[in-house]
C-alpha positions as CSV (number, residue, x, y, z in Angstrom):
1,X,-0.9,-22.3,23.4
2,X,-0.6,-22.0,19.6
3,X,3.2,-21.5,18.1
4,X,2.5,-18.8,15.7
5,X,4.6,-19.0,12.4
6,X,7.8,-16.6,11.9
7,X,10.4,-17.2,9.2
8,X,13.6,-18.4,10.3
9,X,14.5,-19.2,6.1
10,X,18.3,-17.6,5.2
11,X,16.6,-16.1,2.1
12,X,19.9,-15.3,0.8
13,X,21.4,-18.8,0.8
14,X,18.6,-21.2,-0.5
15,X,18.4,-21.7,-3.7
16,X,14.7,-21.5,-4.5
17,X,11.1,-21.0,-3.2
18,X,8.9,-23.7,-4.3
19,X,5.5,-22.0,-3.7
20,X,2.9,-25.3,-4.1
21,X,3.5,-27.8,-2.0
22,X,0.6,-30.3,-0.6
23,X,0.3,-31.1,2.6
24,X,-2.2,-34.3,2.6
25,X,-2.4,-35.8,5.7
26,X,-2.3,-35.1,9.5
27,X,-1.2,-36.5,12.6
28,X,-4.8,-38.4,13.3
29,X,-3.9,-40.0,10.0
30,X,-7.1,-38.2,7.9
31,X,-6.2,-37.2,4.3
32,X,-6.9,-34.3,2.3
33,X,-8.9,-36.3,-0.2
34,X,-11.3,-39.2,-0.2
35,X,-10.0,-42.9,-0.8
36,X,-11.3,-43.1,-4.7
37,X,-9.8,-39.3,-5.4
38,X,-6.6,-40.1,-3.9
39,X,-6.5,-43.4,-6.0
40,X,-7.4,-41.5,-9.1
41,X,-5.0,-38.4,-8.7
42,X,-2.1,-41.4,-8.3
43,X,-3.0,-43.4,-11.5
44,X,-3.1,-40.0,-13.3
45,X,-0.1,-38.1,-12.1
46,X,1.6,-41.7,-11.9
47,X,4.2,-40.5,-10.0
48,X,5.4,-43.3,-8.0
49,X,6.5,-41.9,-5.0
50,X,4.8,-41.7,-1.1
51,X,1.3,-40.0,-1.9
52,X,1.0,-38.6,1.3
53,X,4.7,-37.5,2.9
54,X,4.0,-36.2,6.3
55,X,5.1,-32.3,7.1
56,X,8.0,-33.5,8.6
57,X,9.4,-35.8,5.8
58,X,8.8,-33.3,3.2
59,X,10.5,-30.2,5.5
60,X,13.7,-32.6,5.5
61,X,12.8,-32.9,1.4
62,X,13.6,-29.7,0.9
63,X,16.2,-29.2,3.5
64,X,18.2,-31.3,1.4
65,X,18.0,-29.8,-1.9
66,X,18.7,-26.2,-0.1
67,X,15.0,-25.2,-1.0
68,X,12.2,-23.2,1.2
69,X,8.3,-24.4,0.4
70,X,5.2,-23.2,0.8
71,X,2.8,-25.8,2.2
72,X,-0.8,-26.1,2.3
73,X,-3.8,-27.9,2.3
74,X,-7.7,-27.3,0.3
75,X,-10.8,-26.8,3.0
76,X,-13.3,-28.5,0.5
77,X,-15.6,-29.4,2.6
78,X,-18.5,-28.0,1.2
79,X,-17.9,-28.8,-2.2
80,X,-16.7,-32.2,-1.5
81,X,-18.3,-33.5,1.8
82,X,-14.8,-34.7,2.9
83,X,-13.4,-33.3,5.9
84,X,-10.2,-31.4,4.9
85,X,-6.9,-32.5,7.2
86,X,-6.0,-29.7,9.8
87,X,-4.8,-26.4,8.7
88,X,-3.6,-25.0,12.1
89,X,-1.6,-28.3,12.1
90,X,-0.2,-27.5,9.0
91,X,1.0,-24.0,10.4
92,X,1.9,-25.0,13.8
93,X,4.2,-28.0,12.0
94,X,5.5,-25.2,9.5
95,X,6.5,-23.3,12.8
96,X,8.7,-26.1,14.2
97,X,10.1,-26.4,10.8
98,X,10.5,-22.6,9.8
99,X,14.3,-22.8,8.6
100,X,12.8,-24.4,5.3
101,X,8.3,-24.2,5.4
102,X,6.0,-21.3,5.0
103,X,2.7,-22.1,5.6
104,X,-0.3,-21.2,3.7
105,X,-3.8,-21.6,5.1
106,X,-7.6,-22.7,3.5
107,X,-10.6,-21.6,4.4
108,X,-13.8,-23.2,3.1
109,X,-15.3,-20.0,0.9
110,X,-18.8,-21.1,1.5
111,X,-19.0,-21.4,5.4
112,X,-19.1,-16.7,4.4
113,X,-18.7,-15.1,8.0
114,X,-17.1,-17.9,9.0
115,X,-14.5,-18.3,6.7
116,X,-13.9,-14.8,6.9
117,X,-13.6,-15.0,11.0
118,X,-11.0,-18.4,10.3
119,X,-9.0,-16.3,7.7
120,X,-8.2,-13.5,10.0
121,X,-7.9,-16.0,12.7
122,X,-5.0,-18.1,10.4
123,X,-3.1,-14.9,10.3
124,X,-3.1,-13.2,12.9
125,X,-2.6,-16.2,15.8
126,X,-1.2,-19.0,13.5
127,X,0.8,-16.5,11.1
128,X,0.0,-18.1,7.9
129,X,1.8,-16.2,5.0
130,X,-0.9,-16.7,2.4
131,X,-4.3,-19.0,1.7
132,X,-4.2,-21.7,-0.9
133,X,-7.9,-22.1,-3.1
134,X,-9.5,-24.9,-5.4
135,X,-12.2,-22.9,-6.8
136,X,-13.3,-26.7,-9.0
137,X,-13.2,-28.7,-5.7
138,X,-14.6,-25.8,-4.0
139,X,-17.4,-25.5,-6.1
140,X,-17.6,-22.2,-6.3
141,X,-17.0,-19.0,-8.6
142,X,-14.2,-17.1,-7.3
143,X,-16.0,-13.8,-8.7
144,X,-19.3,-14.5,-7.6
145,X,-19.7,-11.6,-5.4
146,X,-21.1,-13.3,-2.5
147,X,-17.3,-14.1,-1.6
148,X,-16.2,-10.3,-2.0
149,X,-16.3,-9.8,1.7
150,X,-13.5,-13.2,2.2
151,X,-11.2,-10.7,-0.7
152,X,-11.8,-8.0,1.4
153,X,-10.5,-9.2,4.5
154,X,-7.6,-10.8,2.7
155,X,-6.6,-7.8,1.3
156,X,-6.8,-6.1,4.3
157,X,-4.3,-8.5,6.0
158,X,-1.8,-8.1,2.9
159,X,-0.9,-11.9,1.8
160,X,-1.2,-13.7,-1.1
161,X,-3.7,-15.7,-2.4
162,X,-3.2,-18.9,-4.8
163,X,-6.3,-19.7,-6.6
164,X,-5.6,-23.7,-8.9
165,X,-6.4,-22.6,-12.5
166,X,-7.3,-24.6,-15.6
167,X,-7.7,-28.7,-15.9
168,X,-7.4,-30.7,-12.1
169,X,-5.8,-34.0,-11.8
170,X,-8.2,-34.8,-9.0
171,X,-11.0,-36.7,-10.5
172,X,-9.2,-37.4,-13.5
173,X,-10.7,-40.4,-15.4
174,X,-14.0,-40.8,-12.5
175,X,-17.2,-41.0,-14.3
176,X,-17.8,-37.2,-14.2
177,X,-15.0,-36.3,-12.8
178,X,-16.2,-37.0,-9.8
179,X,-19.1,-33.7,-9.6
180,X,-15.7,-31.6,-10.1
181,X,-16.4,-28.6,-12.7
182,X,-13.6,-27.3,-14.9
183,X,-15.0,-24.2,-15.4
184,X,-14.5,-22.5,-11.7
185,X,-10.9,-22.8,-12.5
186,X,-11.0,-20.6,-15.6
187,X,-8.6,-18.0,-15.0
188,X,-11.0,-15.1,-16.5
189,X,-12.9,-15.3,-13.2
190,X,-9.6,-13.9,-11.8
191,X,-9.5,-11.4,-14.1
192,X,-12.8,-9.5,-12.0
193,X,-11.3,-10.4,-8.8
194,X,-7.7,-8.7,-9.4
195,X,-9.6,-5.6,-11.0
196,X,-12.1,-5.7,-8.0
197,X,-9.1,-6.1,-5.1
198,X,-5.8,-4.3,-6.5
199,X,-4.3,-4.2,-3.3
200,X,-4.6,-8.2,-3.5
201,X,-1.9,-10.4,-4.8
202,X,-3.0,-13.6,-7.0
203,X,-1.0,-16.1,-8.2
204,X,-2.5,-18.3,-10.9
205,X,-1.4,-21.5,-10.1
206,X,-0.4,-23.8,-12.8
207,X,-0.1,-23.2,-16.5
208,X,-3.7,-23.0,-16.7
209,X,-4.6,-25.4,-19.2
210,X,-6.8,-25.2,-21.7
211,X,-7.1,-21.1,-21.0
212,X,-3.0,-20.5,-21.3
213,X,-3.2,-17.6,-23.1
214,X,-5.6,-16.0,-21.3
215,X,-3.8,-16.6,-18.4
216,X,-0.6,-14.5,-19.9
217,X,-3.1,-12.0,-20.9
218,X,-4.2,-11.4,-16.9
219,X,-0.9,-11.9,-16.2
220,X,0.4,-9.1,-18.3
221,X,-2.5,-6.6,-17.3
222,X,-3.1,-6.9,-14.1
223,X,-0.1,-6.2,-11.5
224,X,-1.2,-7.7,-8.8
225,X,-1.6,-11.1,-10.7
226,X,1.4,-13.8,-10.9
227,X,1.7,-17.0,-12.2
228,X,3.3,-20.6,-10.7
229,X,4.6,-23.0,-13.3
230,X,3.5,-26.3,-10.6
231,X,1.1,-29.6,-11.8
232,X,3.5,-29.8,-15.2
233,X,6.4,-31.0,-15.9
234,X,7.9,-28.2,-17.6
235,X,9.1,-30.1,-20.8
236,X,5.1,-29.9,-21.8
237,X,5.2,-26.3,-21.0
238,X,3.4,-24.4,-24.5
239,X,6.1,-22.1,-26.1
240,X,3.7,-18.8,-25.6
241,X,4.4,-19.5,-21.9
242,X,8.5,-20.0,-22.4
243,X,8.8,-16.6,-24.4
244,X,6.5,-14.7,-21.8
245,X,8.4,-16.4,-19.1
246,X,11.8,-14.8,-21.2
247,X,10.2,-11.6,-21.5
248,X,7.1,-9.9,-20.1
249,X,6.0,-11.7,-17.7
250,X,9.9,-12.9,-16.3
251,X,9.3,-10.9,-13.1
252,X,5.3,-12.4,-12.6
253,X,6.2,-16.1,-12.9
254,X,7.1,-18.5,-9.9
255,X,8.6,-22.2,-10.0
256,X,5.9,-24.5,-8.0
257,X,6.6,-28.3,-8.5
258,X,3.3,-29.4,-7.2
259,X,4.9,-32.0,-4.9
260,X,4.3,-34.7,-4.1
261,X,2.4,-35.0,-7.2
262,X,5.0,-34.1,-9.2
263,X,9.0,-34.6,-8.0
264,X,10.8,-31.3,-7.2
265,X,13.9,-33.7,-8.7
266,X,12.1,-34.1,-12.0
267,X,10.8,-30.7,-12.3
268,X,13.9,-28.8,-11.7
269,X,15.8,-31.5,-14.3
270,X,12.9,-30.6,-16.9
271,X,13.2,-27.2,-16.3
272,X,17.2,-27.0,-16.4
273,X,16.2,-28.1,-20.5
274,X,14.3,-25.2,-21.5
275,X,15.5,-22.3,-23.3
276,X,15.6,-19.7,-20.3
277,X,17.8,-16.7,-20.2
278,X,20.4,-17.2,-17.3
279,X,19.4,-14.0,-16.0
280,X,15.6,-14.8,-15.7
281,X,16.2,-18.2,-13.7
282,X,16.8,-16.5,-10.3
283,X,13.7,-14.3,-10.8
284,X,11.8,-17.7,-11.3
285,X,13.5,-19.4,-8.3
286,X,13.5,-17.3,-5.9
287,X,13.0,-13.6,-6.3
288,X,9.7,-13.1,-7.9
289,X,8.4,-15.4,-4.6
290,X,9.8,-13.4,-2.2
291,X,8.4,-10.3,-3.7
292,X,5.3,-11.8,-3.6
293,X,5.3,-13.4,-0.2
294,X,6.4,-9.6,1.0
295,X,10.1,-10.9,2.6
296,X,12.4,-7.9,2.7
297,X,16.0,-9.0,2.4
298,X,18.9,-6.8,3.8
């Protein structure tokens, strides 16, 4: 019988929400990514730490730094050929860890009914809180229409959805890039989606690289459209994206570390640098995600 997912997290006493977190490998061992993809994304993002922390390693991660995480993996499948590692493991694992994990689930946009049938499915008997997307290692469009019908059903079950924006560290330096086009993960082709689906949260993960400023645009425009600051280390952060962080945008932007990629340790000491208003930190940390995520504290 499947454990559906129900937050056990004090809101109140963590001290952040770190809303992009991988989750790259299962219990049967398969990873997320194929053996030359997982070797380039580790000589790029040289980070130097386990590649591939199991679900319950990185629940105790973030135990210990006082931190809840959402979790999640990329169905690819289609775009990729490689079989993505188990998403109802993910959220059943989350479940039996639900004092610090949220999951998110991935559905494979072009398997259309399908994925649609799985994305209700994810919710409403596994309890995901939100589904994670790759549109450049999904190969697809995000506003090609033909995916509508996946929006519409999101929508209708009221979570968020994370869409990766702007350059990918997966097939970083592979002849090609390995097949993997920059261009789906223009943020622009968000722009249709949030104007087609109001009632639909996005978040825009990562400072989107080499569209930044379109990113803030969408960002200021569209109120159903956030942004995560994960896949950078926030020392390389472009000033445009500091001031709107200060100002406009200080109640649309989320911290994401992009671990295991990048070190929650390292981010947060990167971030603790930049010129952020005291008052605007807890809004990055914490409240803006649980807006988001739709947790109503007492």
């Amino acid at each position: 019988m499947t454990t559906r997912y129900e937050y056990a997290i004090d809101f109140d006493a963590i001290e952040a929400v770190d809303v992009h977190t991988h989750v790259e490998i299962d219990g049967c061992g398969h990873r997320s990514l194929d053996d030359e993809l997982m070797a380039a994304s580790e000589k790029y993002f040289k980070s130097g730490e386990e590649r591939t922390p199991s679900i319950e390693s990185i629940a105790e991660h973030y135990r210990q730094r006082n931190m809840a995480a959402i979790v999640f993996t990329v169905d690819a499948h289609a775009g990729s050929g490689h079989s993505p590692n188990s998403v109802e493991e993910i959220a059943e694992k989350a479940a039996a860890h639900n004092d610090v994990l949220i999951p998110f689930g991935s559905v494979d946009p072009w398997q259309g009914k399908s994925a649609v049938r799985r994305a209700r499915r994810l919710v409403d008997e596994f309890g995901v809180k939100g589904f994670k997307f790759h549109p450049s290692m999904q190969d697809f469009a995000p506003n090609d229409r033909r995916f509508y019908p996946l929006y519409d059903t999101l929508s209708e079950t009221g979570v968020p959805v994370l869409f990766h924006t702007g350059q990918t560290g997966i097939g970083a330096g592979l002849p090609g890039g390995h097949g993997i086009k920059l261009r789906y993960s223009d943020p622009m082709l968000l722009d249709d989606v949030a104007a087609d689906f109001p009632d639909l949260t996005i978040i825009m993960a990562h400072p989107a690289v080499p569209w930044i400023d379109s990113q803030i645009a969408i960002a200021t425009h569209k109120a159903n459209v956030y942004i995560d600051l994960s896949g950078w280390s926030p020392k390389y952060f472009p000033p445009q994206l500091v001031r709107a962080a200060n100002t406009m945008l200080k109640s649309k932007v989320l911290f994401g570390s992009d671990f295991p990629v990048i070190q929650v340790d390292r981010w947060m000491k990167d971030f603790a640098n930049l010129e952020i208003k005291p008052e605007v930190r807890p809004l990055i940390f914490k409240d803006n995600a649980l807006r988001v995520l739709g947790v109503q504290r007492p």
